[in-house]
VEXDREN-2710 file (C-alpha; in Angstrom, 1 decimal):
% VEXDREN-2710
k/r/px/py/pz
1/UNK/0.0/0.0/0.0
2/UNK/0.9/3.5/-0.9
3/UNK/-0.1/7.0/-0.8
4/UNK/1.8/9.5/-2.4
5/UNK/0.9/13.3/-1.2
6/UNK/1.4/16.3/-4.1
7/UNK/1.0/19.6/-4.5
8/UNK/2.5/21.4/-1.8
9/UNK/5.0/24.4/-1.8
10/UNK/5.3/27.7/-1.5
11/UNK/2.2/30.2/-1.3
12/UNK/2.0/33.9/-0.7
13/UNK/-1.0/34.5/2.0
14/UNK/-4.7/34.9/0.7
15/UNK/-3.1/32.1/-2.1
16/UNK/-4.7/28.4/-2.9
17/UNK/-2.7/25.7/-3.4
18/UNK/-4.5/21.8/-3.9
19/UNK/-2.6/19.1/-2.9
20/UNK/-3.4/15.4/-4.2
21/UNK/-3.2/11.8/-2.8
22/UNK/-2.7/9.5/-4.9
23/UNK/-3.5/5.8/-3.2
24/UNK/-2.3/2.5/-4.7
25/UNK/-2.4/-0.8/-3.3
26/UNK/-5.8/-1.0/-1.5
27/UNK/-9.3/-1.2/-2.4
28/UNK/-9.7/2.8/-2.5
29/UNK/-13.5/3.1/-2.5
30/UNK/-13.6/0.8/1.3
31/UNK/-10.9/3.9/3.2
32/UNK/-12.3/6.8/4.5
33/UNK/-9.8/9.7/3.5
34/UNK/-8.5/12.1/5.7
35/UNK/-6.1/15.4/5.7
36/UNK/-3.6/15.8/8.7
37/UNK/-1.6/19.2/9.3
38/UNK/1.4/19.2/11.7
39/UNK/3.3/22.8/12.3
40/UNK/6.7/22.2/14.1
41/UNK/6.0/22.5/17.6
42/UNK/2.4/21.7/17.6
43/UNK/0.2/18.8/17.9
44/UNK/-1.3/16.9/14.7
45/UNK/-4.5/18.2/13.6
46/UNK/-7.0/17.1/11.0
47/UNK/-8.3/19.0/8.3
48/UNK/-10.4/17.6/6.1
49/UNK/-12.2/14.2/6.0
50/UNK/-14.6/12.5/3.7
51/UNK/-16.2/8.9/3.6
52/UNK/-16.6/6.2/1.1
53/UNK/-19.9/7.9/0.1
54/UNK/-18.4/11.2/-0.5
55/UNK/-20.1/13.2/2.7
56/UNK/-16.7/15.5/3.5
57/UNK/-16.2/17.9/6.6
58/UNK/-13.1/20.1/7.0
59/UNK/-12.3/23.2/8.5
60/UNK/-13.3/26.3/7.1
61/UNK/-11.6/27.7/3.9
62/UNK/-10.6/24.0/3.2
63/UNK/-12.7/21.4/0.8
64/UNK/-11.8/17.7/0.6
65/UNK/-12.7/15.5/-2.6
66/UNK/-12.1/12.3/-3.9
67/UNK/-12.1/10.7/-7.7
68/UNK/-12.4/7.0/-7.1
69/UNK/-11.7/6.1/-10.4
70/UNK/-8.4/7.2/-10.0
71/UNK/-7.8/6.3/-6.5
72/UNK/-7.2/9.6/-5.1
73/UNK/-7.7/12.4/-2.3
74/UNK/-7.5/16.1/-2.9
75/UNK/-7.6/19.2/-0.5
76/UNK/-8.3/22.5/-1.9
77/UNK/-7.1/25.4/0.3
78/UNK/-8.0/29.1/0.1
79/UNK/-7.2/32.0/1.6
80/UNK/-4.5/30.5/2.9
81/UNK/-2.9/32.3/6.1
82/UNK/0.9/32.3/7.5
83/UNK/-0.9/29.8/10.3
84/UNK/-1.5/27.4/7.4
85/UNK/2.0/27.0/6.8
86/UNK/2.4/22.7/8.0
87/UNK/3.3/19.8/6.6
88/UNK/0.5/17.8/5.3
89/UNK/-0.2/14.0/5.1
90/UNK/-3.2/12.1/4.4
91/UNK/-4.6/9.2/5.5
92/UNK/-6.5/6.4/4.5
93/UNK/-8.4/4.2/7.0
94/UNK/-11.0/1.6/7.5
95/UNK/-12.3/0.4/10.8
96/UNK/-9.2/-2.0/11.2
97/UNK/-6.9/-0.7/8.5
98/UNK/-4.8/2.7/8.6
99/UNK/-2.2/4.1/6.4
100/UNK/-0.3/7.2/5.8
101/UNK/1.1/9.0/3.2
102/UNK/5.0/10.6/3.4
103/UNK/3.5/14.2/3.8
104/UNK/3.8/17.7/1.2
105/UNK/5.0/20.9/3.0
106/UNK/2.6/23.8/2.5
107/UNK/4.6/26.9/3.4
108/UNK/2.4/30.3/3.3
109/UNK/4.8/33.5/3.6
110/UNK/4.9/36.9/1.5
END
C-alpha cells in the first residue's frame, strides 16, 4: 500500500494551493480519506475528511474530494494564512486498516 501526497510548496498569504493523494495498493473506494496538518511545535490536527460515500467535513476555507476512479484524495485550500503553513499528510483508513502518506509541506509567507 501506498499513498503519495502532491502539490504542496510555497504560497503567498490569501493564495490556494491543492494538494493530491494518490492511493495504490488498496481497495480505495472501502478507506475513509483524511487530511492531517502538523506545524513544528504543535500537535497533529486534521483537516479535512470524507467517507466512502463522498459526505466530507473540513475546516473552514478547506474542501476535501475524492475521484475514485483514480484512487485519489484532494484538499483544496484558500485564503491561505501564515498559520497554514504545516506539513500535510493524508490518511486512509477503514475500521481496522490505517495508512499514511510521506507528507507535502505547505509553506504560506509573503
Amino acid at each position: 500500500v501506498q499513498l503519495v501526497e502532491s502539490g504542496g510548496g510555497w504560497v503567498q498569504p490569501g493564495g490556494s494551493l491543492t494538494l493530491s493523494c494518490a492511493a495504490s495498493g488498496l481497495t480505495f473506494t472501502r478507506y475513509v480519506m483524511k487530511w492531517y496538518r502538523q506545524a513544528p511545535g504543535k500537535e497533529r490536527e486534521l483537516v479535512a475528511s470524507i467517507s466512502t460515500g463522498g459526505t466530507a467535513n473540513s475546516v473552514p476555507r478547506f474542501f476535501i474530494s475524492r475521484d475514485n476512479a483514480r484512487n485519489s484524495a484532494y484538499l483544496l485550500m484558500n485564503s491561505l494564512k501564515s498559520e497554514d503553513t504545516a506539513q500535510y499528510s493524508c490518511r486512509a483508513e477503514t475500521g481496522i486498516l490505517t495508512y499514511w502518506g510521506q507528507g507535502t509541506q505547505v509553506t504560506v509567507s509573503s
